[in-house]
N, C-alpha and C positions, 0 to 999 in steps of 0.2 A: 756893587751889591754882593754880601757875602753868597756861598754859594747855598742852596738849599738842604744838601746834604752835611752840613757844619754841624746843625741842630745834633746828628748821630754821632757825633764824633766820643769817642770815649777820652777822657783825660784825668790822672793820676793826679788824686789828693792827696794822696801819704803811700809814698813809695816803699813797696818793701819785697824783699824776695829773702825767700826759704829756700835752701840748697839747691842754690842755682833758676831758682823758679820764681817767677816774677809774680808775686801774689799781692801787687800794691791795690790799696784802697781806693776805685776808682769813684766817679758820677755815678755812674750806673751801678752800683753797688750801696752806694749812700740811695741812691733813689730806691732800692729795693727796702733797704733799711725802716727807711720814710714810709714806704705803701706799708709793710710789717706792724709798725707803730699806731699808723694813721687807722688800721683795722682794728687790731689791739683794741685802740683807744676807743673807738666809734663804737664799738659791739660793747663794750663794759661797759661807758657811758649809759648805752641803750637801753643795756638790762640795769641797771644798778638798784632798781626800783622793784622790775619785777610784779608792777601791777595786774589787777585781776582786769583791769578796764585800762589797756595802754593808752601810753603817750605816745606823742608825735613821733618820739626816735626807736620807742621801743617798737610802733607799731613797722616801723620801715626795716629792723632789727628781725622782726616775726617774719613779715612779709618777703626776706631773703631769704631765712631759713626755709619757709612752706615752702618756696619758689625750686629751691635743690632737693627738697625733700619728695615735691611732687616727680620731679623732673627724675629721680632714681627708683620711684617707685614705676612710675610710667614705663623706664626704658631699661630696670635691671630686675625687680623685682625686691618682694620681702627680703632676699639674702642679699640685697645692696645694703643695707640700712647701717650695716657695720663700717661700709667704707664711706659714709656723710661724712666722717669732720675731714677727710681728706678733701673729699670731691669740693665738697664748700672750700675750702682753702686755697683749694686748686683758683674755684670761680673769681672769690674775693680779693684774690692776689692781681691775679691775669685782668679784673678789670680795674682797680685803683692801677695795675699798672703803664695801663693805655690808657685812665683817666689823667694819671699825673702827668702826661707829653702835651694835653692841653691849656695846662698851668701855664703864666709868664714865666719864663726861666726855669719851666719843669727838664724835667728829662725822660725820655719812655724808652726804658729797658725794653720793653717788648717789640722793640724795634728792632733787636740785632737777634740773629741767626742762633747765635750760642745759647742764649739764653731761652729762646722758644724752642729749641733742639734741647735745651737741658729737661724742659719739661717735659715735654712729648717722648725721653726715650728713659725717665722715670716712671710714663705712664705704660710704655712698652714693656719696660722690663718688670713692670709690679703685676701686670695683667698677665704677663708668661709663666711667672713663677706662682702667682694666684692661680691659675690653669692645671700647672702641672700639679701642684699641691692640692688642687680638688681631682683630678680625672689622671695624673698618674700618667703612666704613657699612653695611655686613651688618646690623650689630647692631640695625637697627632693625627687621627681619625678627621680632626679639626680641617684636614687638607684634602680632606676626600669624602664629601658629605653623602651621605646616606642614598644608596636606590644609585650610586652613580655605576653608570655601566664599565665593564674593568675595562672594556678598550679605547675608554673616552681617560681614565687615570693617566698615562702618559704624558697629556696635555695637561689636562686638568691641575694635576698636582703639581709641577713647576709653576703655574700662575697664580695657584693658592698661597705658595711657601712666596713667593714673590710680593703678593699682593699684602702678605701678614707682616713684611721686612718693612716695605716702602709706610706703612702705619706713620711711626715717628718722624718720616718726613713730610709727609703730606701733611699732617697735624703742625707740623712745626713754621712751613712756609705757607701755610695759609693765612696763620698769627703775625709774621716777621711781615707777609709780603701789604697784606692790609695795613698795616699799623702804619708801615714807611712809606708808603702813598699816600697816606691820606693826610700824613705830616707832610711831607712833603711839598703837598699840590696847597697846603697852606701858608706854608714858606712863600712860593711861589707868587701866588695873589698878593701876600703880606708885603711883598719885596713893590709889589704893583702901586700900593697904595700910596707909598713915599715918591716913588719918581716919576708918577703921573700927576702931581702937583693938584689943581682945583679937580680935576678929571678922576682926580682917588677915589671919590666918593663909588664908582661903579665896584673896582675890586675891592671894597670897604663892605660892600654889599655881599659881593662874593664870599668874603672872607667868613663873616657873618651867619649866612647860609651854610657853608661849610664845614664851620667849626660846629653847629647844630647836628649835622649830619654825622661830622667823624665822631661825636659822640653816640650816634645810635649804633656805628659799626663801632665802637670799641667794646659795648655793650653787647651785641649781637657775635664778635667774633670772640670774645669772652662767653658765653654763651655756646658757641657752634664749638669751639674745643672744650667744654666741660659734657656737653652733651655727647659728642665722639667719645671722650674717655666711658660715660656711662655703656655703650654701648656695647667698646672693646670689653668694657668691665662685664657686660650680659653675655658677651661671646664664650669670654674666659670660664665665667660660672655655668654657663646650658648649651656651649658648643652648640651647634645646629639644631 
């Protein structure tokens, strides 16, 4: 039985390296390519029409827009509205690309470390420079929130300046750590189904159940990191 972690493996389809730097064309870069296109495509499709009484794709097109547009006005306010086509971009990506790992023969990028670390320290480093660029060196006040008593700052402030670094890590392995479990533990059953012969039908079952589920978490953890970025995004805009 192959092993379960295979599924993750990265492998080069057009090898190539830039002074000294290995920059080949891998799976997981054509898969990123694929979820890019597949949005592309879906969303033009959706709108092409533009009716005053939508269709089926347009109305599911509407329905993700409201969905981000709610979800920024809930948790950043009116001054988030500027940064939607990001935050949407962010959502649409991160879930076609936990939905593409359920494909046969798909691959989910958002299964390896670098690439949910590539997101999450875009979203650090865009909500730092958004911060300073609203509030100026104010923003370091951001470590030491308001009414806090100065002999409680000593502590306090190292656990702030700590807890504002570790952002892009917690965000990143919450993405990588879900995604490659849940693949995973499908692997696993999937692997169950062939060499338990008439008796498959039980992890056939599992399997089933499963892949039902890792689609509510790829959705939900697509989801739980676009609503964290809104968040850091309210922190950066109204500090405490």
């Amino acid at each position: 039985m192959a092993s379960p972690l295979e599924q993750f493996q990265i492998k080069k389809i057009v090898e190539l390296h830039v002074f000294g730097v290995d920059a080949s064309f891998t799976n997981s870069a054509l898969f990123m390519v694929i979820a890019v296109a597949l949005i592309t495509f879906l969303l033009t499709f959706a709108m092409r029409e533009r009716s005053l009484v939508p269709g089926r794709w347009q109305s599911i097109a509407e329905l993700c827009y409201q969905f981000i547009a709610d979800m920024i006005r809930t948790n950043v306010g009116s001054d988030g509205r500027r940064y939607f086509p990001f935050i949407f971009s962010l959502f649409v990506f991160i879930l076609f690309g936990n939905m593409l790992g359920l494909v046969p023969y798909g691959f989910t990028f958002t299964s390896h470390i670098v690439v949910t670390f590539g997101l999450a320290f875009v979203v650090f480093i865009g909500t730092t420079v958004i911060a300073f660029a609203t509030h100026g060196v104010k923003f370091f006040g951001f470590f030491l929130p308001h009414g806090t008593p100065w002999y409680v700052a000593p502590l306090l402030v190292p656990i702030e300046i700590l807890s504002y670094f570790f952002r892009p890590i917690s965000l990143s392995l919450r993405l990588f750590a879900n995604m490659t479990a849940g693949h995973t533990l499908l692997k696993v059953f999937g692997g169950f189904v062939v060499t338990m012969g008439l008796a498959g039908f039980v992890p056939l079952a599992a399997v089933v159940a499963l892949t039902g589920l890792d689609m509510i978490v790829a959705f939900l953890q697509a989801f739980v990191f676009t609503i964290l970025t809104c968040i850091y995004l309210n922190d950066a805009l109204h500090m405490h």
